[in-house]
C-alpha positions in Angstrom: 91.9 59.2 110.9 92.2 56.3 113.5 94.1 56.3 116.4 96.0 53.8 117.1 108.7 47.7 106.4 120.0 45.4 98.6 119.3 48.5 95.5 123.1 49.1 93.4 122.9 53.2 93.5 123.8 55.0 90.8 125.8 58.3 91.2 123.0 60.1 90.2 120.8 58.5 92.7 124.1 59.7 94.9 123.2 63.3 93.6 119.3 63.0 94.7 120.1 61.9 97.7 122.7 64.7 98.7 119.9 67.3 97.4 117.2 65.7 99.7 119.1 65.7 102.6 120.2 69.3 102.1 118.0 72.2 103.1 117.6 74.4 99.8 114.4 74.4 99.0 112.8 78.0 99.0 113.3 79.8 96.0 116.7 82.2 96.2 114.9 85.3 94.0 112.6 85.5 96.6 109.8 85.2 94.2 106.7 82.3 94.9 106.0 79.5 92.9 105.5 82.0 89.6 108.8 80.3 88.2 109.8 77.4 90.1 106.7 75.4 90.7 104.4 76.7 88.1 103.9 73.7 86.2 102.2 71.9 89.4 100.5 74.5 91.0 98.4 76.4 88.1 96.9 72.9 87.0 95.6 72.0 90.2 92.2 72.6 90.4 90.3 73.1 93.9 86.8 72.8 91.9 88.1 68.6 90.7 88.9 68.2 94.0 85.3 69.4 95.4 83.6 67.5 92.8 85.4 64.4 94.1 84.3 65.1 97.7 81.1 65.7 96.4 81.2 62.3 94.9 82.0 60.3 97.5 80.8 62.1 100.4 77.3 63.1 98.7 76.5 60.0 95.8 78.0 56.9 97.6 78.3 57.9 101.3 79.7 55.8 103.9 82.4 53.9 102.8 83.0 51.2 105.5 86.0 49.1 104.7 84.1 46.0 103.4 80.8 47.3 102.2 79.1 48.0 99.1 80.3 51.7 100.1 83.8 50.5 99.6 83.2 48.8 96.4 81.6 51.5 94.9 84.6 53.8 96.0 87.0 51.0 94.1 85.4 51.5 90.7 85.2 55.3 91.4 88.8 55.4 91.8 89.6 53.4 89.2 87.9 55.1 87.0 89.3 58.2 87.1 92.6 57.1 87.4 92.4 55.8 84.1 90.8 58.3 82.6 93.9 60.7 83.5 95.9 57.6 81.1 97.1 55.7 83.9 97.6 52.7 82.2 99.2 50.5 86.0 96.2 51.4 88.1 96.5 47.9 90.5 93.7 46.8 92.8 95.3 45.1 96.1 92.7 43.0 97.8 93.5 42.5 101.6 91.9 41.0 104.5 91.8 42.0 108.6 90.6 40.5 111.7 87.3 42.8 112.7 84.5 41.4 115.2 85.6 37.9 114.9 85.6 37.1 111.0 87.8 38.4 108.5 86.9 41.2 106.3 87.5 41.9 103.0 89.0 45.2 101.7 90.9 47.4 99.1 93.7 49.5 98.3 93.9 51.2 95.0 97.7 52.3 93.3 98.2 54.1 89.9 102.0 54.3 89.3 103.4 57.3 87.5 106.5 56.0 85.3 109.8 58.1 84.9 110.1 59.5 81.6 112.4 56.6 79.1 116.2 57.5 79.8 115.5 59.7 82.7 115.0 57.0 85.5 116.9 57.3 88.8 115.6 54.9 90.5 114.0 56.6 93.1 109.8 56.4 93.9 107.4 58.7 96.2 104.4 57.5 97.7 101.1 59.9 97.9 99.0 58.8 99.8 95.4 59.4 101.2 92.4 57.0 102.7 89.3 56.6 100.9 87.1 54.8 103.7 84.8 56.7 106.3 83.8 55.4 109.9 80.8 53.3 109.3 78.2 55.9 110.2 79.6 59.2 108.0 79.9 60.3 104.8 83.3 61.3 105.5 83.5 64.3 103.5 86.7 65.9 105.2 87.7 62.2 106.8 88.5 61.3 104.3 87.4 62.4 101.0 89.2 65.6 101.3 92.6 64.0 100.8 91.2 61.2 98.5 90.3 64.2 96.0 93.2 66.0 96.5 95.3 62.8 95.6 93.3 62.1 92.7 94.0 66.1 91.8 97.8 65.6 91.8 97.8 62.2 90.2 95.7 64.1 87.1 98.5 67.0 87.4 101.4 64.5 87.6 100.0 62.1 84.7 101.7 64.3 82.2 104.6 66.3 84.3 108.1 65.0 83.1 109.6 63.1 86.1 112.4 61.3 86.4 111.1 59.2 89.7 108.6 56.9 90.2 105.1 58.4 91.7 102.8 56.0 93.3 99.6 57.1 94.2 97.5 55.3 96.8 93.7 55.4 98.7 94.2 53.1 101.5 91.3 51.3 102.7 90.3 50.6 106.4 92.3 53.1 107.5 89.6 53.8 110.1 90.2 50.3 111.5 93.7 50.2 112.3 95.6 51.4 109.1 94.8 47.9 107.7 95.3 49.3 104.1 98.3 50.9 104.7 100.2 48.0 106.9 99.7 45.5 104.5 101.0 47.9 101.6 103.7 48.6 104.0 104.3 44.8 104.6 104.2 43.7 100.8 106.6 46.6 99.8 110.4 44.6 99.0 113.7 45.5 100.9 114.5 47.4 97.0 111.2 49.3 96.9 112.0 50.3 100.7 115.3 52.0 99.9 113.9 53.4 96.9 111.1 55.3 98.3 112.8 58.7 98.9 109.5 60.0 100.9 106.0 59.3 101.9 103.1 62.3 101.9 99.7 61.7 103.3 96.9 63.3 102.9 94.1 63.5 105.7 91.3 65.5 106.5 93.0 69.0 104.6 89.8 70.4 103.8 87.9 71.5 106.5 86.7 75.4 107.1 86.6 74.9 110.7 89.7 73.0 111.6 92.7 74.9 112.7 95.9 75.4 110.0 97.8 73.4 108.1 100.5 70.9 110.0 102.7 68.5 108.9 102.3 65.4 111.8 105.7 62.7 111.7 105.7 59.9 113.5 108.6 60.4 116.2 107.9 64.0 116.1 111.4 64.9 114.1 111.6 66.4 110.9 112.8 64.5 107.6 112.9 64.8 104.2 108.8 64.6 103.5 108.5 68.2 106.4 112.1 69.7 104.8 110.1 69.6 101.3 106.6 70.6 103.0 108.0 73.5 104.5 109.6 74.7 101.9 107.2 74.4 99.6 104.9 76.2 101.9 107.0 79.1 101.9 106.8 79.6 98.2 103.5 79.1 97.1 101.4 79.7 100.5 103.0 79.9 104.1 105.4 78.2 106.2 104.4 75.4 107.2 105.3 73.5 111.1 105.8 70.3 112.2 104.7 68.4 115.2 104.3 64.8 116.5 101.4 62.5 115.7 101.0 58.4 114.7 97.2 58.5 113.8 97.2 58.2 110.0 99.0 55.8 107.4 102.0 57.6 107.2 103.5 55.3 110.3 103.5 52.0 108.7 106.7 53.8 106.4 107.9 55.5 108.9 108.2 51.8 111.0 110.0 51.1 107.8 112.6 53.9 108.0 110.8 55.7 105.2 111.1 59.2 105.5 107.2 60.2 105.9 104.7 62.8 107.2 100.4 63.5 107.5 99.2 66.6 106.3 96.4 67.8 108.3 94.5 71.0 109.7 95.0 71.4 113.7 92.8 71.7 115.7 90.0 69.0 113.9 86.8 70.3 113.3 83.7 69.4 116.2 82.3 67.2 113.8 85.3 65.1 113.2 83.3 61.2 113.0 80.2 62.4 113.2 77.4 62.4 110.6 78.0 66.0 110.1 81.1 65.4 108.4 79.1 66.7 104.9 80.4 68.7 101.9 78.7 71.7 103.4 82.1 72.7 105.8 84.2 72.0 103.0 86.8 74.8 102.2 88.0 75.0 98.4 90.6 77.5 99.5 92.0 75.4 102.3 92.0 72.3 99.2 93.6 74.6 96.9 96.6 75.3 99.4 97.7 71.9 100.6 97.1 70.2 97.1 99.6 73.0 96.1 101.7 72.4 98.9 102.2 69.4 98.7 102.6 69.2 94.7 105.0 71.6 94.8 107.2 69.7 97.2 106.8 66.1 94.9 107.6 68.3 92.5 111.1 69.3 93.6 112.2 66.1 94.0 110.5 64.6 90.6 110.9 67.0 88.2 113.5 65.7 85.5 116.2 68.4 86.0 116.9 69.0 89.6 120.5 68.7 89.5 120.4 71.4 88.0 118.6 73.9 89.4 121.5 74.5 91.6 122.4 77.2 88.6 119.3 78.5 87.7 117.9 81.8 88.8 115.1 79.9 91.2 117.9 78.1 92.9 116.4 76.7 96.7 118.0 78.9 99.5 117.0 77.0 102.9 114.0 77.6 104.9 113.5 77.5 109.0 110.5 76.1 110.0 109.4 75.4 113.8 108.2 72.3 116.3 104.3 73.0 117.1 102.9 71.1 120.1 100.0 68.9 118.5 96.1 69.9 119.5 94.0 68.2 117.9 
């Protein structure tokens, strides 16, 4: 995590749009995800995610933006992606200023198609970084959330959507969210008003950081923490909010996307550090974000939201509170 862009609606886009900026997300039988997000949430699998971590953290290591590290991470990625049947996994070369000389460096994108006849128009971004400080294996930072997206985009391959679902490992996110700013800055003024929300995934699996927050930009809640929350409440806990522009969710936001990082608070003491191994890695603390948050993409993908508004699981709105940020 480092400290530190003219689409003809149709009425059914219209529809979305009302739903997402309503609050009726928790289920209204007061049942969890049993019914509502059960074809998400019993697929994910905390033990793929901990292999991933494993992976990365434990076979290749550090994974500098620009080193052999990096490369490695590419054909990882790619690999596995493709093995779910992703058939549009792009490879995004990109350069940034570093030290004086320009260095070369990667994002990664499989794109989850709508299902033929069911296509609103509308696209999510997941999103997670897959390079480490130069020095770390970056097991929690940030192969923790790479896993986890890789996870969802396995679950998702198959799930009947009716919205586009990119899924994206930034690179160099640990220099200055290169990765995510020059995704950001190649997206089109249509692919901006498309993209109905932006979840990131960062550092979510660490046994001793604090609990699960959902960081925005300008420290107000939007579509991405309405969904979050909700989804929370069914298949975990509630989940707060809180203000924070350290992770590749603010490059969207500067866009007007509606966008949020999804973290543990307080960060662990070995946050950068060469400590950051497999070791402190929690597959409970996996399990419940990658839930989380595929329980939320899930309410706004799924191919028949209009009309849950009639069924049984009907969303009922949630509350969910401001937490001052400690990190």
């Amino acid at each position: 995590m480092f400290l530190l862009k003219g689409y003809k609606f149709t009425s059914l886009f219209f529809v979305f749009l009302m739903l997402l900026t309503t609050p009726v997300f928790a289920a209204s039988n007061g049942e969890s995800g049993q019914a509502f997000d059960n074809k998400v949430v019993k697929r994910v699998n905390e033990d793929n995610i901990y292999q991933h971590i494993s992976y990365l953290s434990e076979v290749i290591g550090p994974r500098g933006a620009g080193t052999e590290g990096e490369l490695a991470t590419v054909d990882y990625l790619v690999d596995e992606l493709e093995s779910y049947g992703y058939k549009d996994v792009n490879v995004y070369e990109f350069t940034f200023p570093s030290g004086g000389n320009e260095v070369t460096a990667y994002n990664v994108e499989a794109v989850k198609e709508p299902m033929k006849n069911h296509d609103n128009g509308q696209q999510i971004i997941v999103g997670a970084h897959h390079d480490t400080v130069p020095w770390g294996p970056g097991a929690n930072d940030d192969a923790s959330g790479t896993g986890a997206l890789l996870e969802l985009a396995r679950v998702f391959a198959n799930t009947p959507t009716d919205t586009t679902i990119k899924f994206v490992a930034f690179g160099a996110e640990e220099y200055g969210l290169w990765g995510s700013r020059r995704y950001a800055e190649a997206m089109t003024e249509d692919e901006v008003e498309r993209t109905v929300a932006m979840f990131q995934l960062d550092m979510v699996g660490s046994v001793d950081a604090g609990d699960l927050v959902m960081f925005t930009a300008d420290g107000e809640k939007n579509t991405v923490t309405d969904l979050g929350a909700a989804a929370g409440s069914r298949v975990s806990e509630l989940v707060p909010y809180s203000e924070l522009g350290r992770s590749d969710h603010v490059p969207f936001h500067n866009l007007g996307i509606p966008a949020a990082l999804f973290i543990h608070t307080p960060l662990e003491p070995w946050y950068h550090t060469e400590d950051d191994i497999i070791d402190y890695i929690s597959k409970e603390k996996l399990k419940d974000v990658a839930d989380i948050v595929g329980a939320a993409i899930y309410q706004v993908a799924r191919k028949d939201t209009p009309a849950l508004e009639r069924s049984q699981v009907a969303p009922v709105p949630v509350d969910y509170y401001y937490e001052e940020p400690i990190l």
